[in-house]
C-alpha positions, 0 to 999 in steps of 0.5 A: 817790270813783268819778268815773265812777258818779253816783247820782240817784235812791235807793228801799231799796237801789236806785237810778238812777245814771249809768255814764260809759264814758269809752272808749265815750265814752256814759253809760250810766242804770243799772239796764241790761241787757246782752244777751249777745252770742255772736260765733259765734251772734248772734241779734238783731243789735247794731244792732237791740238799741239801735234797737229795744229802746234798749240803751246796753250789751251784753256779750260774751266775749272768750275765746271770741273770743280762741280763734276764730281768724277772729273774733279776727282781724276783732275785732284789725283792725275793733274790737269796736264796728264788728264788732258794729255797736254804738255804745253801751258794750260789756263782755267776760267773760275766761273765768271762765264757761269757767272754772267750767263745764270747769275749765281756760282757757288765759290769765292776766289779764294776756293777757286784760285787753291782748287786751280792751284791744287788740280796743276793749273799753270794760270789760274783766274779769280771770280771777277764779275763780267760786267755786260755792255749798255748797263747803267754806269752805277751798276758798272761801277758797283761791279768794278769795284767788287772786281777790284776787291777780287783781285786785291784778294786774289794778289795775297793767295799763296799760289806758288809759281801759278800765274794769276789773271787779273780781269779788267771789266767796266762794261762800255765805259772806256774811262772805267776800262782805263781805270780797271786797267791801271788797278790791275796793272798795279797789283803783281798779278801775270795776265790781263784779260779784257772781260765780258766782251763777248757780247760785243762780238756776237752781236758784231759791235767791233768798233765798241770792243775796240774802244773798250780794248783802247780804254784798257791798254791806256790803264795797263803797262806795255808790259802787261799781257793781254788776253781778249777773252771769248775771241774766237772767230779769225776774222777779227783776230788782226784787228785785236792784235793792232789793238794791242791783244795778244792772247785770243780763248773760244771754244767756237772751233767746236761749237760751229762745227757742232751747228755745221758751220765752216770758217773762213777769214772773211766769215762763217759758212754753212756747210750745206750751203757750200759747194767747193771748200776755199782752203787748202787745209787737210781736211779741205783737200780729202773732202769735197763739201759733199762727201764731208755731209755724208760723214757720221754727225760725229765724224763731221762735227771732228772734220769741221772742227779741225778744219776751223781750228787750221784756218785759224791758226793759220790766220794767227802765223799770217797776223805774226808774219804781218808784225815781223813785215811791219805791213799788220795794218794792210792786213787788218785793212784787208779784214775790214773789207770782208764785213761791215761790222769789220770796217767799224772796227777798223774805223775805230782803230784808227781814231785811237791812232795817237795811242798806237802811235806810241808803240808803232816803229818808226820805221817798218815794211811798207804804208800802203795806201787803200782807203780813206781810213789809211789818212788817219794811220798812226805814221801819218800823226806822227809825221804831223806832229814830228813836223815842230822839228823843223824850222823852215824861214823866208819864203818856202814853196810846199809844192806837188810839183817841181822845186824852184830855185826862187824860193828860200826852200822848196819842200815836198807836199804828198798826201796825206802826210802833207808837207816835208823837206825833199831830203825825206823824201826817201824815208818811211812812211813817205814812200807810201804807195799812193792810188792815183785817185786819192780820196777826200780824207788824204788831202784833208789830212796833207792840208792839216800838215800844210795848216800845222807847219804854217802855225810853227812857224808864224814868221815864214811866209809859205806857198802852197803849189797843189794840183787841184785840191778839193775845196774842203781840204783847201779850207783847211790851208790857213789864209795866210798861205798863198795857194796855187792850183798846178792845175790850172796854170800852164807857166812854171811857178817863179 
């Protein structure tokens, strides 16, 4: 039991939790950003990250300052926290980045982890090995195994109240990210980063870093916090965070705004291409675009990074509010529109559902049904599933339409959840709200319900009143229940 991470509010696979950082002496709301800070290119300084944008973390690198010597040597004599100017908690990478971009970093864990130690880093980081997507599975093992033997290391260093990340790598294999998972999560290291997935994101392959994030939260404990390292762009954090992702790192608030680059929920802008700002943030209302491209290179970069890092923080509380609402996976739906790799994603999610399913509420804000993704949702399995609760007998009418005495039972059939006792009706999820043009997807899905119910109770005879149905979903329906089309029939049913 990690004593240092408390949930409080679950929504799918997200959640509020608190993240206590005994060193820093704060606590930490997740799920957080933690702006990079570069020691040697500081943007916006740490001051104003917890003044302005209210960042209770950030996260810089400690082999970068480990090999600058003025800075290794302020960092030794001041701390991080005073030389930064930063009160809240602050993270340090080991080098693993420089590891994986040039091949060769020249320190062992246990150097790294007694310098993080000793400049006042409140969580530290081993030298683990980022395993890059699309390598050969050997190649991934070999390198999850050296991983794991880090990390063993890295438990028997004496770090005093530091918390110490525990990575876990296994490239674009969902089974070694499940099993580094579990390894890490036995070990009593605080904080679990899933590693190297950086170039999944840039290259836009959210459905394959969800089936990594999906292949690590099933090796690690509910209880293990996580952090999506390099995750930096707003929109994909919803999609993260239902995935289970509670801590998000990017310097990418500074790096677009170096190139000129706007963000948005819905993408990155250029500014040069833009001529009116679609945000309200502070430096969207003193700027027209126009007047922000006559600034200074320097004063430019500085306005656009702080708008970047308003807009998003703003989509981290708006992500907080959706979980406290229960509504997290509308919002994730609604990310997943503005970009193709988004839906990817978002498709992913959804396969994984059975696994969401084991943290999701019972009970929460609303369903709302707004694509044939929504078919899949983890409330409709559960539903499903939960239906070997009941034991319908004799003859029972699922029907679309109205009730009728003549039956033994009479049970309401909706899609996509399919069948269920008229006394449910007023439960969640099966006030959804409903399109009246449903797709393909939800009548499948009502008749696997219809198929389920029929197979648990192989005694009872069943009649399914359906107002046309879709050949392939009524293909689903098992020829033992009797069908009848609403449709075409202008009597009442018997």
């Amino acid at each position: 039991m990690r004593d240092h991470f408390e949930l409080r509010d679950v929504d799918a696979g997200g959640r509020i939790g608190e993240l206590t950082v005994p060193r820093a002496g704060v606590t930490v709301e997740t799920p957080a950003l933690l702006p990079v800070i570069n020691p040697n290119i500081i943007t916006i300084p740490p001051e104003r990250l917890a003044e302005e944008f209210g960042a209770e973390i950030l996260i810089t690198n400690s082999y970068i300052i480990k090999t600058t010597e003025d800075v290794r040597e302020q960092a030794l004599e001041e701390g991080l926290h005073e030389m930064l100017g930063f009160d809240g908690a602050i993270m340090t990478d080991s080098g693993s980045f420089q590891l994986a971009e040039y091949g060769k970093i020249d320190t062992t864990t246990e150097e790294i982890l007694q310098f993080q130690h000793d400049i006042g880093s409140d969580i530290g980081t081993p030298v683990d090995i980022p395993t890059p997507p699309d390598v050969s599975r050997e190649r991934a093992e070999e390198e999850l195994a050296t991983t794991k033997e880090r990390l063993e290391v890295a438990e028997g260093i004496d770090v005093g109240d530091m918390l110490v990340n525990a990575p876990v790598q296994g490239s674009t294999y969902p089974d070694l990210r499940e099993e580094a998972g579990a390894h890490a999560a036995e070990t009593d290291l605080d904080v679990f980063p899933v590693g190297a997935v950086v170039p999944l994101m840039n290259d836009y392959r959210y459905g394959d870093m969800v089936d990594v994030v999906a292949g690590a939260k099933r090796g690690l404990d509910h209880d293990c916090p996580v952090h999506l390292f390099g995750a930096g762009h707003p929109m994909m954090f919803a999609l993260a965070v239902a995935m289970g992702c509670d801590l998000f790192d990017s310097a990418a608030y500074a790096l677009y705004a170096r190139d000129g680059r706007y963000l948005t929920v819905r993408g990155t802008e250029h500014l040069d291409d833009l001529d009116y700002f679609p945000c309200s943030c502070p430096v969207c209302t003193e700027y027209e675009p126009a007047e922000l491209r006559q600034l200074s290179e320097r004063e430019q970069e500085e306005e656009l990074a702080a708008h970047n890092l308003h807009v998003t923080f703003e989509e981290i509380r708006r992500i907080k509010q959706a979980i406290r609402q229960g509504n997290l996976l509308e919002l994730v739906e609604e990310r997943a529109r503005s970009h193709p790799a988004m839906l990817d994603g978002y498709r992913a999610l959804v396969q994984h559902s059975a696994q969401l399913e084991e943290t999701d509420p019972v009970s929460k804000g609303s369903f709302f049904y707004l694509s044939n993704e929504s078919a899949a949702r983890p409330e409709v399995l559960r539903h499903q599933e939960r239906l070997d609760r009941f034991s319908p007998e004799g003859e029972v009418l699922l029907t679309e339409g109205s009730h009728s005495k003549e039956y033994d039972e009479s049970w309401k059939v909706v899609p996509p959840f399919g069948p269920f006792p008229k006394a449910l009706r007023n439960t969640y999820p099966l006030t959804a709200e409903l399109p009246d043009r449903l797709d393909r997807d939800a009548y499948e899905r009502a008749a696997m319900g219809v198929k389920r119910l029929a197979e648990l109770n192989p005694e009872t005879s069943f009649t399914l009143a359906h107002a046309d149905w879709p050949k392939s979903a009524l293909a689903l329906v098992p020829d033992g229940v009797d069908h009848v089309n609403l449709t075409e029939r202008s009597e009442r049913l018997p």
